[in-house]
ROTI-74676 format. One record per residue (C-alpha): residue in three letters; x, y negated, z negated. Coordinates in nm, 2 decimals, padded with zeros to 4 digits. Each point is the difference from the previous one (the first is absolute). Layout:
// residues N
type,x,y,z
ala,X,Y,Z .
...
***
This chain:
// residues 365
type,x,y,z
unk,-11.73,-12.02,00.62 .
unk,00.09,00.04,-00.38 .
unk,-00.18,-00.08,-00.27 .
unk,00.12,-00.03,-00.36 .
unk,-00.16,00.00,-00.29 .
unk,00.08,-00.12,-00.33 .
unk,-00.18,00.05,-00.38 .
unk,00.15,-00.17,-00.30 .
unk,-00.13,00.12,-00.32 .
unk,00.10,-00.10,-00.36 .
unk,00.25,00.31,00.02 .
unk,00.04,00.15,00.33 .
unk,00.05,-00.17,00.35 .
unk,-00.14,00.28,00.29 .
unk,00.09,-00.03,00.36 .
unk,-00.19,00.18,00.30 .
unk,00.15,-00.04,00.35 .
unk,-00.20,00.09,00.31 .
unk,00.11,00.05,00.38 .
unk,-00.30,00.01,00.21 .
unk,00.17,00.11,00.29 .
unk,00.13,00.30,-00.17 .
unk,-00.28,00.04,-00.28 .
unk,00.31,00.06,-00.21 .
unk,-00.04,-00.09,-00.40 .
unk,00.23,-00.12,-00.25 .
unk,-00.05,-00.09,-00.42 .
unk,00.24,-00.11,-00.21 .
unk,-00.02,-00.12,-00.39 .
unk,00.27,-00.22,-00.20 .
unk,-00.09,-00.18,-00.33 .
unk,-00.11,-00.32,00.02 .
unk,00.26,-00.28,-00.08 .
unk,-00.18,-00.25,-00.22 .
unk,00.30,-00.27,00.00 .
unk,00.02,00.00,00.41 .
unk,-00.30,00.21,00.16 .
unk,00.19,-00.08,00.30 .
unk,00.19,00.32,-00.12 .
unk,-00.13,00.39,00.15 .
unk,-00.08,-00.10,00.35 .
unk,-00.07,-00.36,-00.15 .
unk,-00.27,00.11,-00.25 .
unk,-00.27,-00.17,00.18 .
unk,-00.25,-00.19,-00.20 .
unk,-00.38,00.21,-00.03 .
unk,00.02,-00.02,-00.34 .
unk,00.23,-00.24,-00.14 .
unk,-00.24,-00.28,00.03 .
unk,-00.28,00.15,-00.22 .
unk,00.24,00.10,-00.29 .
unk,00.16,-00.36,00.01 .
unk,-00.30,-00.06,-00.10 .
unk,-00.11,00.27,-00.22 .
unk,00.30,-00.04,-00.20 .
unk,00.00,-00.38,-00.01 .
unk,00.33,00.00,00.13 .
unk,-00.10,-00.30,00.29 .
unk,00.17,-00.33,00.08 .
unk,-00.07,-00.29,-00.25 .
unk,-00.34,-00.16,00.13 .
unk,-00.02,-00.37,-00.04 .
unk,-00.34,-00.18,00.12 .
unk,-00.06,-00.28,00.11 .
unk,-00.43,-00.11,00.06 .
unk,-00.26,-00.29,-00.04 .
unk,-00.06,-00.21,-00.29 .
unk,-00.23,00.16,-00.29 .
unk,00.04,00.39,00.19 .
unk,00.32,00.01,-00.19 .
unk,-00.19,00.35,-00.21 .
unk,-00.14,00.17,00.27 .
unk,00.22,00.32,-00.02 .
unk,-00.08,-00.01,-00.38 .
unk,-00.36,-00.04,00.00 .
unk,-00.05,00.29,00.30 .
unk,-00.37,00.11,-00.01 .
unk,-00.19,00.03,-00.29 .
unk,-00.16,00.39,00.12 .
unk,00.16,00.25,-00.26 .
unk,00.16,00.26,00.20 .
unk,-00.02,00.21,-00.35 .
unk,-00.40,-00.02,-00.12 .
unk,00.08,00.19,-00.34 .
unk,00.35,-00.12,-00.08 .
unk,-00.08,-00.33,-00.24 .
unk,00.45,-00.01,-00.02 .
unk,-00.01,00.05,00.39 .
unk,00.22,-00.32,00.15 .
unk,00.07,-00.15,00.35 .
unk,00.26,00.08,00.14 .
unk,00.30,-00.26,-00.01 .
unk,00.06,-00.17,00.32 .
unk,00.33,00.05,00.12 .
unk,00.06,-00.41,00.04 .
unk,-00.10,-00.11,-00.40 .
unk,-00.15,-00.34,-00.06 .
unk,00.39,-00.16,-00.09 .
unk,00.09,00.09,00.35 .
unk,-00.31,-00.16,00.17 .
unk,00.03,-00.39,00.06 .
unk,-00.25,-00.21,00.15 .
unk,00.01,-00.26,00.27 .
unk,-00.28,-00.23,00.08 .
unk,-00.15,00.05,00.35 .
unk,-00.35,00.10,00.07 .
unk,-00.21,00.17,00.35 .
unk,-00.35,00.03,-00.02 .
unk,-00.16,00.33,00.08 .
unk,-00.02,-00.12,00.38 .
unk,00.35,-00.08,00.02 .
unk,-00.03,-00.42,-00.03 .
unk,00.26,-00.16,-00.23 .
unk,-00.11,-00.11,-00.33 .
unk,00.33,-00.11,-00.11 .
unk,00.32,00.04,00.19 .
unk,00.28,00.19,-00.07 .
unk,00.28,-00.26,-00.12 .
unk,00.42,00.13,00.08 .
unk,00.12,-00.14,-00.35 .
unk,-00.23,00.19,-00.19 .
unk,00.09,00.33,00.17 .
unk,00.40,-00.09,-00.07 .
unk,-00.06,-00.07,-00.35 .
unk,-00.19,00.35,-00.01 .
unk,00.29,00.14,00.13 .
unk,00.19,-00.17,-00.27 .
unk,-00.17,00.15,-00.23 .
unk,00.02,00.37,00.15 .
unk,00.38,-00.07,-00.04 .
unk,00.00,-00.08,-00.32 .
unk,-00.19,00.28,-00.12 .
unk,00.14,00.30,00.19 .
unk,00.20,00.25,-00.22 .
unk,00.26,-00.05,00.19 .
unk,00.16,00.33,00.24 .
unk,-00.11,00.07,00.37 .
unk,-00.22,-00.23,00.20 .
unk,-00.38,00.05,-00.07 .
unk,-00.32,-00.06,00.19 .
unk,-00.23,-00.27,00.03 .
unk,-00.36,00.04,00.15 .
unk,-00.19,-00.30,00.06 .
unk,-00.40,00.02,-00.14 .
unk,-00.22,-00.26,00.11 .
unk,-00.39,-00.01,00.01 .
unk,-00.19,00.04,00.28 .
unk,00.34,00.05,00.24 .
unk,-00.15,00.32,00.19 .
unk,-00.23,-00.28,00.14 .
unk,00.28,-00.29,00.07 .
unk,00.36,00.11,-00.05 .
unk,00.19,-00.33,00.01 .
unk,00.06,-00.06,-00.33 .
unk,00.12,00.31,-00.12 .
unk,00.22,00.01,00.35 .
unk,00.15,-00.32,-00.09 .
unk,00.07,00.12,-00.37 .
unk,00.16,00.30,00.09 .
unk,00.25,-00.19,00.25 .
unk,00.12,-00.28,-00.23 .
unk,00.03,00.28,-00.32 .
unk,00.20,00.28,00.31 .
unk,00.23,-00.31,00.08 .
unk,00.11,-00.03,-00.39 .
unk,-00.01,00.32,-00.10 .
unk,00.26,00.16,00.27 .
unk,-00.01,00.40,-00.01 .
unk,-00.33,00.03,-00.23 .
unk,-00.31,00.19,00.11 .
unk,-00.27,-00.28,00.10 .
unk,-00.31,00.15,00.14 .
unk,-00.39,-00.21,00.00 .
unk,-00.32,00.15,-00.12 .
unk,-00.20,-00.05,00.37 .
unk,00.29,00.21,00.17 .
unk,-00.06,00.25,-00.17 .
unk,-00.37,00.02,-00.04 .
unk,-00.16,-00.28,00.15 .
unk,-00.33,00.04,-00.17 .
unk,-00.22,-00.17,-00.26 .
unk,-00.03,00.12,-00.41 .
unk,00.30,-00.15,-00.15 .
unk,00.10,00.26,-00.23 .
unk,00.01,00.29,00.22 .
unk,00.16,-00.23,00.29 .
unk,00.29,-00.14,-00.31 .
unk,00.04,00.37,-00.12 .
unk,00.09,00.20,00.35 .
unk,00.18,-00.31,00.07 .
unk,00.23,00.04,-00.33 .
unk,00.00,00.36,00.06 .
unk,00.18,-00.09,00.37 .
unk,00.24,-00.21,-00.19 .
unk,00.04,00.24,-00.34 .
unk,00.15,00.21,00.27 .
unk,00.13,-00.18,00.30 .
unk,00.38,-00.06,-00.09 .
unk,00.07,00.35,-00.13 .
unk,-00.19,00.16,00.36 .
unk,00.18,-00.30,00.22 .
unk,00.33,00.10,-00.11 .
unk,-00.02,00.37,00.07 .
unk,-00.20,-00.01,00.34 .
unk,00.28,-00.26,00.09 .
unk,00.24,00.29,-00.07 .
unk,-00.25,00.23,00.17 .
unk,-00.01,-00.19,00.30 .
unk,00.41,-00.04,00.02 .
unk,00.10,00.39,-00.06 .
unk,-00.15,00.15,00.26 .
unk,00.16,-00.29,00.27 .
unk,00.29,00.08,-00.16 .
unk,00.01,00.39,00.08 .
unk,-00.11,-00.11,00.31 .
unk,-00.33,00.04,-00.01 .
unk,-00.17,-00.27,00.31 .
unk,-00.41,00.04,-00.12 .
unk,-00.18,-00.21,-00.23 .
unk,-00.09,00.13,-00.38 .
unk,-00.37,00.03,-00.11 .
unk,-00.15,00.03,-00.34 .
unk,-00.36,00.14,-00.01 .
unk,-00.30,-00.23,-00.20 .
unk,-00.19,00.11,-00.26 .
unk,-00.25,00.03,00.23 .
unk,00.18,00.25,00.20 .
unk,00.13,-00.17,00.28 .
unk,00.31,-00.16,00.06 .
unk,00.18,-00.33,00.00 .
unk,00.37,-00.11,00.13 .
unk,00.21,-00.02,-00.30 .
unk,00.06,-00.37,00.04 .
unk,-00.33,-00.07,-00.08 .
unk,-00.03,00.27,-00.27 .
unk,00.29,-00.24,-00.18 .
unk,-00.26,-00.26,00.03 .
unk,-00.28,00.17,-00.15 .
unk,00.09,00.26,-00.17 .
unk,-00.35,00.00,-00.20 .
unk,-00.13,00.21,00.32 .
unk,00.24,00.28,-00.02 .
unk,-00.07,00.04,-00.42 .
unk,-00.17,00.37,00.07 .
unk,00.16,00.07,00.34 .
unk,00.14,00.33,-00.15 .
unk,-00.34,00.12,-00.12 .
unk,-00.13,-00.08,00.31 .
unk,00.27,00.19,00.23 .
unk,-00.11,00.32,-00.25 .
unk,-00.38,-00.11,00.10 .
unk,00.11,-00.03,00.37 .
unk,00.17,00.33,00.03 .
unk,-00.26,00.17,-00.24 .
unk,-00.28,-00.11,00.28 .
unk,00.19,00.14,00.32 .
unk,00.09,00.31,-00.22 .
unk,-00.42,00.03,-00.04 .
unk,-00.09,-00.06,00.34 .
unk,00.26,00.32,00.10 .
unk,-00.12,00.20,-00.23 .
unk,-00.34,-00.09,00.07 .
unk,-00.08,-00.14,-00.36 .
unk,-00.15,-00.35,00.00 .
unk,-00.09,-00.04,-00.32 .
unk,00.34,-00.08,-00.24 .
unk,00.08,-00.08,-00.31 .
unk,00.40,-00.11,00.02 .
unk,00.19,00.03,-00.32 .
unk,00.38,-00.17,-00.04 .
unk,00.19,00.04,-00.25 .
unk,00.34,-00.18,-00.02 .
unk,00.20,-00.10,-00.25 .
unk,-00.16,-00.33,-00.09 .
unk,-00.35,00.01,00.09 .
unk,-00.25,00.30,00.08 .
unk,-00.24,-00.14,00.29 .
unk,-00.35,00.17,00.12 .
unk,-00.23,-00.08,00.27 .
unk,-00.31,00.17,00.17 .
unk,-00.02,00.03,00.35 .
unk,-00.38,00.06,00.12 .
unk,00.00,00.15,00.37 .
unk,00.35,-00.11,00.04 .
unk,-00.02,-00.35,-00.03 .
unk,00.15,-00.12,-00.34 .
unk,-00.16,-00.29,-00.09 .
unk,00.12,-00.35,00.00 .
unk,-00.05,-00.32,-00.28 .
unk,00.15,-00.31,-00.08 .
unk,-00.16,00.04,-00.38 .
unk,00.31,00.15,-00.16 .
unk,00.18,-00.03,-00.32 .
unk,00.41,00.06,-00.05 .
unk,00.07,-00.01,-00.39 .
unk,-00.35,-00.10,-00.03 .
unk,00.05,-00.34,00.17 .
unk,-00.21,-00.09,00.34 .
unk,00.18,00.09,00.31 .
unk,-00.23,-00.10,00.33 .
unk,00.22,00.08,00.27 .
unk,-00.15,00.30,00.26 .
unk,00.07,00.36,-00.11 .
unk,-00.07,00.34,-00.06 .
unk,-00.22,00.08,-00.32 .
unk,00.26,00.21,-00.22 .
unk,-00.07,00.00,-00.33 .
unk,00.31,00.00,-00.18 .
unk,00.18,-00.01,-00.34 .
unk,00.33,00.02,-00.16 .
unk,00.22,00.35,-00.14 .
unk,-00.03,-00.04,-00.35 .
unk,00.26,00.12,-00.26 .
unk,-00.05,00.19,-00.31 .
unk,00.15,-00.21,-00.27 .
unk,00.10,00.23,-00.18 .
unk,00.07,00.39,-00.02 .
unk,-00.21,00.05,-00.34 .
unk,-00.30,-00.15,00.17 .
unk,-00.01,00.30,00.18 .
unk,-00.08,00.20,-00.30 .
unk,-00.19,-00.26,-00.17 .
unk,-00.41,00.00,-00.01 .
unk,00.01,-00.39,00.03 .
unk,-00.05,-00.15,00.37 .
unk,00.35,-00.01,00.20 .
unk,00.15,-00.34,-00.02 .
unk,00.12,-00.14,00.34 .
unk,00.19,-00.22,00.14 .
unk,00.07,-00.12,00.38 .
unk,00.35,00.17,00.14 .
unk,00.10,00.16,00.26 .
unk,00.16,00.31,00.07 .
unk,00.30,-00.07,00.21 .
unk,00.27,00.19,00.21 .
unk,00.20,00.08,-00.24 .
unk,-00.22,00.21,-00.22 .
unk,-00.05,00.35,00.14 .
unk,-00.31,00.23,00.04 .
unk,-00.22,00.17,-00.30 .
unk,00.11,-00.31,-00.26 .
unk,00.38,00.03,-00.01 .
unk,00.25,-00.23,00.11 .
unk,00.21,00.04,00.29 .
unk,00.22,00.31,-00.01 .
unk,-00.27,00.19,-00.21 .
unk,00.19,-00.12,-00.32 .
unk,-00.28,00.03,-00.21 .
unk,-00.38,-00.07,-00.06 .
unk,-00.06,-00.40,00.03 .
unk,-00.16,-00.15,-00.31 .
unk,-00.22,-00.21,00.24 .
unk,-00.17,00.22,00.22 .
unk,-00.24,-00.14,00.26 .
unk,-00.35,00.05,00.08 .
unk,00.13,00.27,00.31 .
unk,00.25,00.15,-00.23 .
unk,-00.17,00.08,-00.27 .
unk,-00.18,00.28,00.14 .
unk,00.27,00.28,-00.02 .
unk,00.06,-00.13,-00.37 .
unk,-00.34,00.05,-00.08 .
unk,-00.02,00.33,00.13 .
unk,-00.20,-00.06,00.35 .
unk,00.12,00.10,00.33 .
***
């Protein structure tokens, strides 16, 4: 048998190939394609997903939910994630309040109807969606109704009549994805699944057709943030579970390279060109939550705890020689800016150099 493995990063796709009749090994490394990541062995997806989201450069995330819940994204949780920060916000939900419209249906915590879900009211919402889109490529629609993790109906229903109208757009429900009660965290993985679910769709529908087309017979996998793996028909479906499956391939190998080497104990550190991600692995078992945050916003799928955060950029060269604190900003460094700050070609020192590049400028090895 062959395996084949892929890594996206924000810069660099890296291939390993492995005969396990033979033993025999093969790596190779292209730079990521960020217009087609089907592009350099079809640029898999391990970490596309999270820097869709990083970036903020998702699908266009209408919602529609119950009467009077039309501010639950807004209002989150009122625990300050920053005790000594009195400027210290929320983080903006990726669906704002214009984008959330309301429709009155009602299940009580044990799943009875309070008040049943009525067709015309979901088609007007619809309406509405239509009239307020920007315009551009279909978006998404995820469909956010109380107490669905403990009857479904409604929200099935209401995702049926708005996929009927809205042909090609993204229309996902809160109790597929995680079926479970506490609205906000339930409404915010749910977003998350649709922030990114048309962007992911498209390119493991190209990922799926490439390798039938070279002639490739087997089925294509994505691994979970938790580590394992799903079929890449259902990774287009819910995407929200494959958000750190990059980080967690690095934890995966890191664990089989420890129990080798006969070091259990781990501490795995990734740096790409997006995001850095680290995780501690205690007697080789990493450890698994579904109390995570991406861009500080509540994802509750399974997965590997990796703490992560974004490359920053310098803004500017002077702050380097200034005594004030560096100013940042969220970028990224991409393919075509080469090693030790400089562009591609080595014309140059960048005026931006990242939080990896910076090093050499500063004088560190």
């Amino acid at each position: 048998m062959h395996w084949v493995g892929v890594d996206v990063g924000g810069t660099f796709t890296d291939v390993v190939a492995y005969d396990e009749a033979t033993g025999a090994l093969a790596v190779a490394k292209s730079p990521t394609s960020r217009t087609d990541p089907t592009v350099g062995l079809l640029n898999a997806l391990a970490k596309l997903r999270a820097n869709a989201i990083l970036e903020r450069k998702g699908a266009q995330v209408f919602v529609l939910t119950t009467r009077d819940f039309r501010d639950t994204l807004e209002i989150a949780r009122t625990n300050r994630t920053v005790l000594y920060d009195i400027r210290a916000g929320k983080p903006v939900p990726l669906a704002p309040r214009q984008r959330v419209f309301e429709v009155d249906e009602r299940m009580a915590s044990d799943g009875t109807v309070v008040h049943r879900l009525r067709e015309p009211e979901v088609l007007e919402a619809v309406a509405r969606i239509r009239a307020t889109q920007d315009g551009g490529e279909p978006g998404a629609v995820v469909v956010c109704f109380l107490h669905s993790y403990a009857n479904p109906a409604h929200e099935r229903a209401a995702a049926r009549v708005t996929a009927e109208a809205l042909r090609g757009w993204f229309v996902s429900t809160s109790h597929e994805v995680l079926p479970e009660f506490r609205e906000y965290e339930r409404f915010s993985t749910a977003v998350l699944n649709a922030y990114i679910g048309p962007k992911v769709g498209g390119y493991l529908d190209g990922l799926g057709r490439a390798p039938a087309e070279r002639g490739y017979p087997g089925r294509v996998f994505t691994m979970t943030s938790s580590g394992g793996i799903m079929t890449s028909e259902v990774a287009a479906r819910f995407p929200v579970h494959t958000v750190l499956s990059g980080p967690a391939g690095g934890v995966a190998a890191a664990v089989n390279l420890g129990r080798l080497t006969g070091h259990p104990n781990l501490i795995t550190y990734d740096m790409g060109g997006t995001s850095t991600d680290v995780c501690l692995v205690e007697a080789l078992e990493p450890t698994l939550t579904t109390e995570q945050h991406i861009a500080g916003l509540p994802n509750r799928t399974p997965q590997i705890e990796i703490d992560f955060g974004n490359i920053r950029t310098i803004q500017s060269a002077e702050a380097l020689e200034s005594a004030m604190p560096l100013r940042v900003e969220r970028s990224e460094l991409r393919c075509d800016s080469g090693g030790e700050g400089r562009t591609r070609g080595g014309l140059g020192l960048r005026r931006d150099p990242t939080a990896r590049r910076r090093g050499p400028l500063l004088g560190a090895e």
